[in-house]
C-alpha positions as CSV (number, residue, x, y, z in Angstrom):
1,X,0.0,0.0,0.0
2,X,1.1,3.7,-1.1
3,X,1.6,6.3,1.2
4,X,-1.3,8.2,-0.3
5,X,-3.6,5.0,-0.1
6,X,-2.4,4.5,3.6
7,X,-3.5,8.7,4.3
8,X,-6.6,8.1,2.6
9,X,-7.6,4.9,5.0
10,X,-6.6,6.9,8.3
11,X,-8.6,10.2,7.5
12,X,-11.6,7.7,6.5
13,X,-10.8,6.2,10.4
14,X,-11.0,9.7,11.6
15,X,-13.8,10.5,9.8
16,X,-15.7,7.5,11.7
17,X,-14.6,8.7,14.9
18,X,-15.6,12.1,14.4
19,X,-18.9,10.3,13.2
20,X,-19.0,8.0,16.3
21,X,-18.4,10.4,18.9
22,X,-20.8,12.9,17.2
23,X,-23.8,10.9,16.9
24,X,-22.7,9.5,20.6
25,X,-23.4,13.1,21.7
26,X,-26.1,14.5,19.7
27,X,-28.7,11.3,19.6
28,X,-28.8,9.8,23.5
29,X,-31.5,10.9,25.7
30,X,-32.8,13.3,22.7
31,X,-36.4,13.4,23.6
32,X,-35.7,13.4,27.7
33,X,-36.0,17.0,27.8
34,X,-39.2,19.3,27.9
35,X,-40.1,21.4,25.0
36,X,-40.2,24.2,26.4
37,X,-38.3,27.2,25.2
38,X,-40.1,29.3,22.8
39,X,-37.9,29.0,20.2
40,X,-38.3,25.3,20.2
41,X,-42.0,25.7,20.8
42,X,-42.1,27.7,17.4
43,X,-40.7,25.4,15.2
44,X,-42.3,22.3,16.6
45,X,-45.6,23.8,16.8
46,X,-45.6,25.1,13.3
47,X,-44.4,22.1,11.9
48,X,-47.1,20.4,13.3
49,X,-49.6,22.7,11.8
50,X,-48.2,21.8,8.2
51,X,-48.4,17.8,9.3
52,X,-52.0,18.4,9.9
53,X,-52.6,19.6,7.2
54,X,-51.6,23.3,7.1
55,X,-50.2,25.0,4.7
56,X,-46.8,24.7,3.8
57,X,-45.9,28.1,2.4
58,X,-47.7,29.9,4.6
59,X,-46.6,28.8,7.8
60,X,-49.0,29.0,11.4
61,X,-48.2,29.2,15.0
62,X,-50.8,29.0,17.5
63,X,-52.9,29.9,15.0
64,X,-51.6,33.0,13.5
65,X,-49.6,33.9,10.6
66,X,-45.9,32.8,11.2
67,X,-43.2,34.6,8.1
68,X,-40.3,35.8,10.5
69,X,-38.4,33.5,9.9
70,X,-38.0,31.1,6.5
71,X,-39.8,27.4,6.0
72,X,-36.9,25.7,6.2
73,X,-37.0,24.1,9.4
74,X,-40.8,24.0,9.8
75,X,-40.1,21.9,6.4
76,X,-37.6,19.6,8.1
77,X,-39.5,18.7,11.3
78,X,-42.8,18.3,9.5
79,X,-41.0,15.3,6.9
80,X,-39.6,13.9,10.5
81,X,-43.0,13.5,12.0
82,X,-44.2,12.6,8.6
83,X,-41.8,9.5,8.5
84,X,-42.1,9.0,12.3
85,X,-45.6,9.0,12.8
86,X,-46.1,11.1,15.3
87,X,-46.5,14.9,15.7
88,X,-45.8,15.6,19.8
89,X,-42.3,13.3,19.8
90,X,-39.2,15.4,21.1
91,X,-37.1,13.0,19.5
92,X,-38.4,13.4,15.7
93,X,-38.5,17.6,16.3
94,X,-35.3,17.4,17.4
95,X,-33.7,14.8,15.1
96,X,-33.1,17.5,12.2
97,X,-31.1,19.8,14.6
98,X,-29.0,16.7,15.8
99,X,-28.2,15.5,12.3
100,X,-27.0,19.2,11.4
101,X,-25.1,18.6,14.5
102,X,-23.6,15.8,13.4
103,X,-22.9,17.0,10.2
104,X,-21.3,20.3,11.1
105,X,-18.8,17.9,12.8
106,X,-17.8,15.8,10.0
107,X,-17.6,19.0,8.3
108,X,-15.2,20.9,10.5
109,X,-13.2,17.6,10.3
110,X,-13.2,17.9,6.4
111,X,-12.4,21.5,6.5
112,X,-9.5,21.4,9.2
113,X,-8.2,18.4,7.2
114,X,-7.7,20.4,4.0
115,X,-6.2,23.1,6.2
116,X,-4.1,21.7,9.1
117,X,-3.8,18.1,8.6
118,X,-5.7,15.2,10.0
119,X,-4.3,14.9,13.6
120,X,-5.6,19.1,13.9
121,X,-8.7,18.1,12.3
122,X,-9.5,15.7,15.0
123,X,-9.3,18.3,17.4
124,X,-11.6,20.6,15.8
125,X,-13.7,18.7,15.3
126,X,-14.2,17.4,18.9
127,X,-13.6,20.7,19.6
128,X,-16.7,22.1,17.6
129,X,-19.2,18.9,18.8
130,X,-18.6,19.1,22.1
131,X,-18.7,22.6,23.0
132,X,-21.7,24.1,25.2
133,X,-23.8,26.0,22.8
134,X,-23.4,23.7,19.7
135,X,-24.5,20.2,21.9
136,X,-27.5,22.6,23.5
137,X,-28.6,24.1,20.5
138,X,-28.3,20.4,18.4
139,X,-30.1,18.7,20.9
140,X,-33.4,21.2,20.3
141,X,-35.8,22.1,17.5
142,X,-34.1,25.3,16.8
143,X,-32.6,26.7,13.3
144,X,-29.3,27.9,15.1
145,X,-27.1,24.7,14.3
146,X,-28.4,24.5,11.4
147,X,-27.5,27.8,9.6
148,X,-24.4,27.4,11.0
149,X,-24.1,24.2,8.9
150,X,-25.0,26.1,5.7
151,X,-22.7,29.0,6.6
152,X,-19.8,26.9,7.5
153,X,-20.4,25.1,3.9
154,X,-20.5,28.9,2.2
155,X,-17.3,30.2,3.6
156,X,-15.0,27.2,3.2
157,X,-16.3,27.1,-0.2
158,X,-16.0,30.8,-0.7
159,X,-12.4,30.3,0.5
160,X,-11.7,26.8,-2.0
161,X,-12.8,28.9,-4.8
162,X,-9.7,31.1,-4.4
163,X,-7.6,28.7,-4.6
164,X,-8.2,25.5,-6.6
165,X,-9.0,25.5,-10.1
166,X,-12.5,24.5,-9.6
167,X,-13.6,28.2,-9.0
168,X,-16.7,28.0,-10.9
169,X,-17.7,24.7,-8.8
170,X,-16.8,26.1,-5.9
171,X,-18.6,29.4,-6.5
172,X,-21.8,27.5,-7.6
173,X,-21.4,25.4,-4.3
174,X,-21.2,28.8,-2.0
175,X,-24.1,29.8,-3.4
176,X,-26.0,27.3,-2.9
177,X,-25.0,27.0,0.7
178,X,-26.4,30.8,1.4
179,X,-29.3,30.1,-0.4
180,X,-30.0,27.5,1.6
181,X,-28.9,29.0,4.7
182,X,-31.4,32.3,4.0
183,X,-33.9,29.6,3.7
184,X,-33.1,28.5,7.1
185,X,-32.7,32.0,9.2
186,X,-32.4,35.0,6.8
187,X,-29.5,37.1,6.4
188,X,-27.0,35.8,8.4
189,X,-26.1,33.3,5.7
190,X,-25.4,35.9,3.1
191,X,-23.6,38.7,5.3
192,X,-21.3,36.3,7.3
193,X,-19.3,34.9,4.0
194,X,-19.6,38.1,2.3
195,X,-18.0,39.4,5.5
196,X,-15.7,36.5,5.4
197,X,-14.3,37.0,2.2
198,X,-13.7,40.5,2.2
199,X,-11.7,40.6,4.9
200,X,-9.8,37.9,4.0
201,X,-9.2,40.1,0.3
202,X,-8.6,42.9,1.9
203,X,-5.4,41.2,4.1
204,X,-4.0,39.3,1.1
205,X,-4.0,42.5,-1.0
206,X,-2.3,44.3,1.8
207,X,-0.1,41.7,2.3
208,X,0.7,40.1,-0.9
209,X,-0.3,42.4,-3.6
210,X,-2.7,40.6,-4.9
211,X,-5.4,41.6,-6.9
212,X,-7.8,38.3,-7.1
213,X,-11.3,40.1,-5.6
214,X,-13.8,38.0,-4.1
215,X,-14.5,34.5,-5.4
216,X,-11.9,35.3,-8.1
217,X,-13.7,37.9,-10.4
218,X,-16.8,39.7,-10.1
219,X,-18.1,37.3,-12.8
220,X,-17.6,34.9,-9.9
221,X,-19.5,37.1,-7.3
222,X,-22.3,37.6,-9.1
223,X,-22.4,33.9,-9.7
224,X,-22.9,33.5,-5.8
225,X,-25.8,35.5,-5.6
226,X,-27.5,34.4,-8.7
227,X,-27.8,30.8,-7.0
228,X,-27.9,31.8,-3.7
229,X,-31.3,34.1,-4.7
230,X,-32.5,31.0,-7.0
231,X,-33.0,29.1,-4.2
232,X,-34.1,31.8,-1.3
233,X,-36.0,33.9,-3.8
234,X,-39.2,31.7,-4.8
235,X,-40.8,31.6,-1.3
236,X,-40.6,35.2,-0.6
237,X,-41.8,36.2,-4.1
238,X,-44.6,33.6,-3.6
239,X,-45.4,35.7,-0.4
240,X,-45.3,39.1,-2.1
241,X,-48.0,38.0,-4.9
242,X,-50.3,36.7,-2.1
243,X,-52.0,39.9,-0.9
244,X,-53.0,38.9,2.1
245,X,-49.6,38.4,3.2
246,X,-47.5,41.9,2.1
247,X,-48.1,43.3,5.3
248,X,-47.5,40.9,7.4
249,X,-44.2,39.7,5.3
250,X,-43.3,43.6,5.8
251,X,-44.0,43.2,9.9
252,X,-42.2,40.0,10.4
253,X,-39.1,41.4,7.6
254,X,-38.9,44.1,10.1
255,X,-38.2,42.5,13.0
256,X,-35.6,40.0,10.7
257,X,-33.9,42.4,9.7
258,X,-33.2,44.2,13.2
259,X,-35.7,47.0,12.8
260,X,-37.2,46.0,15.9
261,X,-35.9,43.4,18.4
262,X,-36.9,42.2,21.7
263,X,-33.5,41.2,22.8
264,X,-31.4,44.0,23.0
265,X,-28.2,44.3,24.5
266,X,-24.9,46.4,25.3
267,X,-21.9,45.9,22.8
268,X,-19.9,44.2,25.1
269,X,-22.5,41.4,25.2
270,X,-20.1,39.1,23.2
271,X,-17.1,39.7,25.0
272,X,-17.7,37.6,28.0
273,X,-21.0,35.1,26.4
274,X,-18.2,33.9,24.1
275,X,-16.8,32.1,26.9
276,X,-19.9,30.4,28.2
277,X,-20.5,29.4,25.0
278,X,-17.8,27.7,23.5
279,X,-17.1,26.0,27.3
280,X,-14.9,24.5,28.1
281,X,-12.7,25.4,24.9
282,X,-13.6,28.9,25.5
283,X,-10.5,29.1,28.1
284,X,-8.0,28.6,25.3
285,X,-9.1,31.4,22.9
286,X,-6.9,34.3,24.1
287,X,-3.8,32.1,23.3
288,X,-4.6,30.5,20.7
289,X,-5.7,33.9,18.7
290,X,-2.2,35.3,21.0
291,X,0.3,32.8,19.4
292,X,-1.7,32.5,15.7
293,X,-1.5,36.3,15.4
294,X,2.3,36.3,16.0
295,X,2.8,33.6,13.4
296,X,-0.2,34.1,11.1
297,X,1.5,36.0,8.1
298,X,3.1,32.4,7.5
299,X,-0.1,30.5,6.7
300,X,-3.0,31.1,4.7
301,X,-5.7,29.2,6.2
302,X,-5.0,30.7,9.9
303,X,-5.2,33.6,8.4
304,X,-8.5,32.8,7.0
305,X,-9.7,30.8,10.3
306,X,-8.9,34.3,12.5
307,X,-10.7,36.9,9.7
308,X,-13.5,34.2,9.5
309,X,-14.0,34.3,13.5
310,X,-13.0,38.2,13.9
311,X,-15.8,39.5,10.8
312,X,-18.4,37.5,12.7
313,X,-17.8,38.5,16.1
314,X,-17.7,42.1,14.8
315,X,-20.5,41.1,12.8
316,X,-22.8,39.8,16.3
317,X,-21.5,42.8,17.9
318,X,-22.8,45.3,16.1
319,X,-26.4,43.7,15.5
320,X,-28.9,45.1,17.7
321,X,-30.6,41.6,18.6
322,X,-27.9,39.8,21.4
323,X,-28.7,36.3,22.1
324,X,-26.2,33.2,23.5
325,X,-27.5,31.0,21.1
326,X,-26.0,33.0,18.3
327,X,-22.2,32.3,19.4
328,X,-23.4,29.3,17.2
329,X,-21.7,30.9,14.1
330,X,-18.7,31.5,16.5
331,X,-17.8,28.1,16.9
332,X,-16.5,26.7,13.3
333,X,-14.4,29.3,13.1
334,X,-13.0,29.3,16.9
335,X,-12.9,25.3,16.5
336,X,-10.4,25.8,13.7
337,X,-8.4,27.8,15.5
338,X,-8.5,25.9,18.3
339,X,-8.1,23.1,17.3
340,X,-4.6,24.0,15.2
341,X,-3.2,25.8,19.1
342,X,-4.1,22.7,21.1
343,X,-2.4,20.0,18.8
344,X,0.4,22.7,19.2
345,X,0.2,22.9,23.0
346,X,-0.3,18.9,23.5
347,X,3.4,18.7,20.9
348,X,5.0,20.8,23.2
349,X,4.0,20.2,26.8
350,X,5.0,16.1,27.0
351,X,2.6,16.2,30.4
352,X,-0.7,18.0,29.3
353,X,-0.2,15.4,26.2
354,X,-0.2,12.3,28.9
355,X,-3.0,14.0,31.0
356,X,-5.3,14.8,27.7
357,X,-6.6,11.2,26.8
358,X,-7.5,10.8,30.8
359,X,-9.3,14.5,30.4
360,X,-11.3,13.9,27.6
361,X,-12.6,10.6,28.4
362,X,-13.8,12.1,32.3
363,X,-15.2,15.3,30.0
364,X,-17.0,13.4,27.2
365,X,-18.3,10.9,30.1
366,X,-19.3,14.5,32.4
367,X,-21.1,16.1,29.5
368,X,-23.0,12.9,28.5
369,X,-24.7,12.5,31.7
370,X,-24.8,16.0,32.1
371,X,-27.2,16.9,28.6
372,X,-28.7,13.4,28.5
373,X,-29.5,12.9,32.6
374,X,-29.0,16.0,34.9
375,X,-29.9,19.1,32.7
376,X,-33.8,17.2,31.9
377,X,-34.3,16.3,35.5
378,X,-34.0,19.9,36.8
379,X,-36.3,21.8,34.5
380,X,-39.5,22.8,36.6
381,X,-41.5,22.0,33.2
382,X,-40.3,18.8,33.2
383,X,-43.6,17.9,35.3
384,X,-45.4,18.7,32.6
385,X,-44.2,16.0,29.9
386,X,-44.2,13.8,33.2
387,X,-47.9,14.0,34.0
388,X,-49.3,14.2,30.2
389,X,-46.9,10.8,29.2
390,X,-48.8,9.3,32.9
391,X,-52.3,10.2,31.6
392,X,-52.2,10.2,28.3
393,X,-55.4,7.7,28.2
394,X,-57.6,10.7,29.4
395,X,-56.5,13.5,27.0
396,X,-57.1,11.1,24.3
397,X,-60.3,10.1,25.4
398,X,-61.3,13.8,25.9
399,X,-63.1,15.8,23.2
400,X,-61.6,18.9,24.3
401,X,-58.2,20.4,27.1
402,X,-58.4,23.4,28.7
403,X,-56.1,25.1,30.3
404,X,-56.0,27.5,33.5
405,X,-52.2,28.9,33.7
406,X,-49.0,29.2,31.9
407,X,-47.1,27.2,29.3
408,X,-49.8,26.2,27.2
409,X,-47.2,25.7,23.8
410,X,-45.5,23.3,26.2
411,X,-48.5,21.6,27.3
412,X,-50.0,21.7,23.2
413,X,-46.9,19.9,22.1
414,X,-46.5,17.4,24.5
415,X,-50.6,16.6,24.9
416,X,-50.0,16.5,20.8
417,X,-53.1,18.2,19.8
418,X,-54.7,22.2,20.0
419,X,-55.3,23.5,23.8
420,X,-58.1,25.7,24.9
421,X,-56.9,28.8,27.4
422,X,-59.0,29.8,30.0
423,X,-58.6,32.9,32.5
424,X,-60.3,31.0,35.1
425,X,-61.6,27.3,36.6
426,X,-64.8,28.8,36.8
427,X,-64.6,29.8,32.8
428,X,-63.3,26.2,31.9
429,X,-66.5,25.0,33.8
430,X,-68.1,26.6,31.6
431,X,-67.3,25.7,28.5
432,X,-66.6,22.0,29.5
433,X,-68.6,19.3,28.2
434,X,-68.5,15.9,30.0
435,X,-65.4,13.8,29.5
436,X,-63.3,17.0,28.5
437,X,-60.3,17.6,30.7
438,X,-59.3,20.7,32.8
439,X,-55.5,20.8,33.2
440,X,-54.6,23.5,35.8
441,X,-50.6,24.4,36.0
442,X,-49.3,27.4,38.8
443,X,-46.4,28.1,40.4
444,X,-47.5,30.5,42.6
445,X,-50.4,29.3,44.1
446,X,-51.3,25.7,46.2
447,X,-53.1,23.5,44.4
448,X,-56.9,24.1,44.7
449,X,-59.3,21.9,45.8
450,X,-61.1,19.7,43.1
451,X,-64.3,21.7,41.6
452,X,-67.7,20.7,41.9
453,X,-69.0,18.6,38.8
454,X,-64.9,16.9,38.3
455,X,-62.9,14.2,39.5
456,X,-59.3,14.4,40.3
457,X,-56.9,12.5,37.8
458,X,-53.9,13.2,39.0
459,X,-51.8,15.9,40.9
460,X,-48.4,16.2,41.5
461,X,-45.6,19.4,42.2
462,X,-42.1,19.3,41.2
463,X,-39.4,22.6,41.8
464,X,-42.1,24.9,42.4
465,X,-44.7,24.1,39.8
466,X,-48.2,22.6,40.8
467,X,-50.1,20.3,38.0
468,X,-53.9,19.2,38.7
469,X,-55.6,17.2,36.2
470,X,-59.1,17.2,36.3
471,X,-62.0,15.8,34.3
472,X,-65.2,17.2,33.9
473,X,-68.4,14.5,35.0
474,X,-72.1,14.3,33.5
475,X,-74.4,17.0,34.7
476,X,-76.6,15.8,37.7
């Protein structure tokens, strides 16, 4: 066997590590967690509309008119329950996210290799699956991952279309990639290579003299948006012909494109999330950027890595919206890096490279139990999914749920059908019709006795929150 032959079989071993150890993380334990962040909610709610016969190109959420973000996702989760059977499983709303998870993995792996070699590549890669926001966010019905996927695929490909001579493949393949990417969360897929590959331009010409512009020529550019709009365009212009929709698509456009936003934040914000994020890595980004920027006129694709990770945190730091779960597109880029500095560090320091196997294995084992175990049995809505999976023979047997309290999306998903919400017990009375159930959730108040005209199904409190089930009985 050749020495190329022999490469070739250890970077596919690598590969089926990377593969290994990803779906190890991502897939475990996926549907032990409540669905209960609104995020979540959204896109599993709205992908049930479309299962049940909702439109698909006009998607619904609790009933109303849902365009702020693209189909994408709804599109995903609705073929999962499709294929699964079931629309109020945790497991098949979540299993998109976790395969993007999975993928962005093998794809950091695939990128690092061309750069840094397959030993480096293993790093980031673990590096990238492992870290805190990527295994939260890829463990939940949420776009985040995702788009990061898409983004990841558009700037490496940006980047091999400078320097192979498959530019117009490479262009095609970036475009693609954004489109795709718009179609999953908007803009973020289009600015953040743009972003990407200017900077990058900008230092080369500075540096080198060069005067190859983005993607080679501008023939090339234009390329990139003319496939990236092919495939993002068709939705929105299928909005803008459907009257009924131009104002809302203007409403919801707004708030996309940070006219409005209900999660505002100082500039700073990014400065100190990072390191939550990107735990437990996080503690290794100050040196690693420290000893890349000393040597970084020496290599190309650290270069590339460190304009790739600087554009987008400039570029999260000067949009209005600030949320933790956006350090998502932070982590290819800071996995790279990383991942090229700790195979550095573990070369030159013979005892962190005899403590490192011992550390990882207690770390992978830590985090395991930790997102699969510990993190589902302390959510206070956990009671929730508890006492509707315990009683599910008396929502199915009712003709209509109503609801006194909060957290009625959570509830909706995990009773899998629509939920009535009621100001009162006295009000659910009311409308009740024998055989319909009263669900009554508080965590503020004791639990109240059972009303006159019900029977008591079950009741139960867990970290502060009270659940009663009742059922309504036949009129004396």
């Amino acid at each position: 066997m050749n020495a190329t032959a022999q490469q070739t079989r250890h970077d596919w071993y690598a590969a089926l590590f990377i593969l290994a150890l990803s779906l190890l993380f991502f897939l475990p334990a996926l549907d032990a967690s409540v669905v209960q962040r609104e995020q979540e909610l959204r896109v599993a709610l709205t992908a049930r509309d479309m299962t049940d016969g909702g439109s698909w190109l006009t998607p619904h959420y609790l009933g109303q008119l849902r365009l702020r973000k693209p189909p994408l996702m709804y599109w995903l989760v609705a073929a999962s329950y499709h294929l699964g059977g079931s629309t109020n499983s945790a497991f098949l709303a979540r299993i998109p996210s976790a395969i993007s998870g999975v993928t962005l993995s093998l794809l950091i792996f695939l990128v690092a290799r061309n750069f840094f070699g397959r030993r480096r590549a293993i790093f980031a890669a673990i590096i990238c699956a492992t870290s805190f926001i990527i295994l939260r966010q890829g463990r939940l019905a949420e776009t985040d991952v995702l788009l990061t996927l898409w983004v990841t695929l558009a700037v490496w490909s940006g980047y091999r279309a400078l320097f192979t001579n498959k530019r117009m493949a490479w262009t095609v393949l970036a475009g693609l990639a954004s489109g795709v990417g718009f179609m999953t969360k908007g803009p973020a897929a289009f600015a953040l290579p743009l972003f990407a590959w200017i900077g990058f331009m900008l230092i080369r010409r500075r540096s080198a003299g060069s005067s190859r512009g983005v993607g080679g020529t501008l023939a090339h550019f234009a390329l990139w948006i003319f496939f990236a709009l092919l495939v993002a365009a068709p939705w929105y212009g299928y909005l803008a012909i459907r009257a009924g929709s131009l104002a809302q698509l203007h409403q919801e456009l707004s708030a996309t494109f940070g006219e409005t936003t209900q999660h505002a934040g100082q500039w700073q914000y990014y400065l100190y999330t990072l390191f939550q994020a990107l735990a437990p890595w996080s503690l290794l980004i100050p040196f690693s950027i420290s000893t890349i920027w000393r040597g970084v006129r020496r290599n190309n694709e650290l270069r590339f890595a460190l304009v790739w990770f600087a554009t987008t945190f400039l570029a999260l730091t000067f949009t209005s919206s600030k949320q933790i779960h956006y350090c998502t597109l932070l982590a290819p880029p800071a996995s790279l890096l990383l991942g090229w500095y700790l195979r550095l560090l573990l070369r030159r320091r013979k005892a962190l490279r005899q403590l490192s196997t011992p550390f990882l294995i207690v770390y992978l084992i830590a985090t395991l139990s930790s997102v699969t175990r510990v993190m589902p049995a302390t959510e206070p809505t956990q009671l929730i999914k508890t006492i509707v999976e315990q009683n599910q023979a008396a929502f199915a047997n009712a003709e209509q749920v109503f609801l006194i309290g909060r957290n009625r999306a959570t509830l909706e998903f995990h009773v899998g059908r629509s939920i009535s919400d009621m100001d009162s017990i006295k009000e659910a009375l009311r409308h009740a019709k024998p055989g319909d159930i009263l669900f009554f959730n508080n965590n503020t108040a004791e639990i109240p006795p059972t009303p006159q005209g019900t029977r008591l199904v079950a009741a139960d409190e867990q970290r502060g929150l009270r659940c009663v089930i009742w059922e309504k009985l036949e009129d004396e």
